[in-house]
C-alpha positions as CSV (number, residue, x, y, z in Angstrom):
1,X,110.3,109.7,94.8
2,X,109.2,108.9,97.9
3,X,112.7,107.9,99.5
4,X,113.4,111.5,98.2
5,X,110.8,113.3,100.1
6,X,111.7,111.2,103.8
7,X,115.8,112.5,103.0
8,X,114.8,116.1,102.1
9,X,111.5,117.3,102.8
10,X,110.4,119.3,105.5
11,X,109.1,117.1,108.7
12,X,105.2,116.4,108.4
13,X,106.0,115.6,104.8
14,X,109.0,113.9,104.9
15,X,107.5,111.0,107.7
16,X,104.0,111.0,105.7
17,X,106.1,109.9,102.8
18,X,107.5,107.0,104.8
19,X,104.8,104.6,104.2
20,X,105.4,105.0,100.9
21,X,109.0,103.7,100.7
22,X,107.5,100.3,101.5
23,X,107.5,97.8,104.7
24,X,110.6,96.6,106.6
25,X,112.0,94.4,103.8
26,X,112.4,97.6,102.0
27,X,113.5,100.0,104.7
28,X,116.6,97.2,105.3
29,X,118.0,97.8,101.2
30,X,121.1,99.2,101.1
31,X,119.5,102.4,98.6
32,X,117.4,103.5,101.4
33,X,119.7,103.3,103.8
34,X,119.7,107.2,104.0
35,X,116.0,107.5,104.2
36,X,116.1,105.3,107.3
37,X,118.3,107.2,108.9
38,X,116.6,110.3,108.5
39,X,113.4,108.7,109.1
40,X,114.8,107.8,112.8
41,X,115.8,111.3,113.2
42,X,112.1,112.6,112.1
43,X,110.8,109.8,114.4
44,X,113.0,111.5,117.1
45,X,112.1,114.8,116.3
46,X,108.1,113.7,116.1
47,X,108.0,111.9,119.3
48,X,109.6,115.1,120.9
49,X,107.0,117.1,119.9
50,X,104.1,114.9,120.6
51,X,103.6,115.4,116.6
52,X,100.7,113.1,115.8
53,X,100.8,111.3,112.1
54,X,98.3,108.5,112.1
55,X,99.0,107.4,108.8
56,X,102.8,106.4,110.4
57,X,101.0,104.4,112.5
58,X,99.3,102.3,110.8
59,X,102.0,101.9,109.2
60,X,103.8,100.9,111.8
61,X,101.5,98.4,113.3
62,X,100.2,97.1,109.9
63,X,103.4,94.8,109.5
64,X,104.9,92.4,111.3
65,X,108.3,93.0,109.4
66,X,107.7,97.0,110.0
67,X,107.1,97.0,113.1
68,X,110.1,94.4,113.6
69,X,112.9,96.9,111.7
70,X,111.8,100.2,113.4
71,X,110.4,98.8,116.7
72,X,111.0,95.3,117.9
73,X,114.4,95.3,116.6
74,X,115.9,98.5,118.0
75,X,114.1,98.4,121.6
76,X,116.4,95.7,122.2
77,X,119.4,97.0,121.4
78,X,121.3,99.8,122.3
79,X,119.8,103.0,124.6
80,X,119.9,104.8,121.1
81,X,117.4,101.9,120.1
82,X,115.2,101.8,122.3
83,X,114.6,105.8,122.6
84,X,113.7,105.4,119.0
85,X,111.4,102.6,119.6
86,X,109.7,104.9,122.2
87,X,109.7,107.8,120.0
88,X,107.9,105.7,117.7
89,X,105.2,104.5,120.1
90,X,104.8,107.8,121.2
């Protein structure tokens, strides 16, 4: 349900639902492969906006893996990568 809401619903629903998919390990199966894609989007679109969500947050900083698959990981990739991984700080 909660993979559901992150593909389809509006913005400040869709990234509150995030938590709920689960930490990294879950973001990295191949079924939500589509909510982490649109989560980096909403990400994108959030940090653009200055949009504050602190439950994302914690969220993001409350797991080593998490914050590995949407922060660590992509800041050293790519340009695409690390704009995310700012977005997300942001």
């Amino acid at each position: 349900m909660a993979r559901d809401r992150v593909v389809e619903g509006p913005l400040v629903d869709a990234i509150a639902c995030a938590p709920l998919i689960g930490s990294g390990i879950e973001l990295v199966k191949p079924e939500n492969a589509e909510a982490r894609a649109r989560l980096e989007i909403l990400i994108w679109e959030a940090g653009a906006s200055a949009l504050e969500v602190p439950g994302l947050a914690k969220w993001l900083w409350g797991s080593d893996e998490t914050f590995e698959i949407m922060i660590r990981g992509p800041a050293r990739g790519a340009l695409r990568g690390r704009v995310l991984a700012a977005r997300c700080l942001e």
